[in-house]
C-alpha positions in Angstrom: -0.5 -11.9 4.4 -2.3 -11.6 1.2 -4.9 -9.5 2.6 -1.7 -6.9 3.0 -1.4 -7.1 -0.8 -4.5 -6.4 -1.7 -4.4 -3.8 0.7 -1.5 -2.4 -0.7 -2.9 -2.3 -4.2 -6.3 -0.8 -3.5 -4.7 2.2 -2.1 -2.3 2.3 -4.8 -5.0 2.4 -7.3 -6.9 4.8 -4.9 -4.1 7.3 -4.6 -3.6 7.1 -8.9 -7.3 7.8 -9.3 -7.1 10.8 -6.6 -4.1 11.8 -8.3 -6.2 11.9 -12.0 -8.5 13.7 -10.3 -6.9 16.4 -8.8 -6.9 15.5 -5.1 -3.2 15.5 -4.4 -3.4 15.5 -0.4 -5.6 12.1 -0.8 -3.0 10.7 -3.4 -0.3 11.6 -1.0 -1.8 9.8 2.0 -2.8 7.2 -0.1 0.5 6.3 -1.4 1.9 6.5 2.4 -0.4 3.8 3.2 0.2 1.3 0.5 4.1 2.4 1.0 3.5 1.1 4.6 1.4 -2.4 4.1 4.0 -3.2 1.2 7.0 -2.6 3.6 4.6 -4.7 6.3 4.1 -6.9 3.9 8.0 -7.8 3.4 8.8 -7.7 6.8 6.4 -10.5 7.9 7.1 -12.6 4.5 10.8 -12.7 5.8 10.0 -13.1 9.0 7.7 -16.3 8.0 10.2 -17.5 5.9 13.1 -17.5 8.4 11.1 -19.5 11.1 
């Protein structure tokens, strides 16, 4: 689950660096994907911790 994360945070910084730059349409789609792996992320921490 800590891959997720990591995941989460490389796009994150991917999508700010697009951003910088100019590239809008990559910050966008960036930003969806870390949205996504953090909310995957949360989902399958409360899942673990309920079992």
């Amino acid at each position: 689950m800590a891959d997720l994360i990591g995941l989460a945070i490389l796009f994150l910084i991917l999508a700010l660096v697009a951003f910088v730059l100019g590239a809008k349409g990559v910050a966008g789609f960036s930003m969806t994907i870390a949205k996504w792996l953090v909310i995957i992320f949360i989902v399958l921490a409360v899942v673990a911790f309920l079992l």
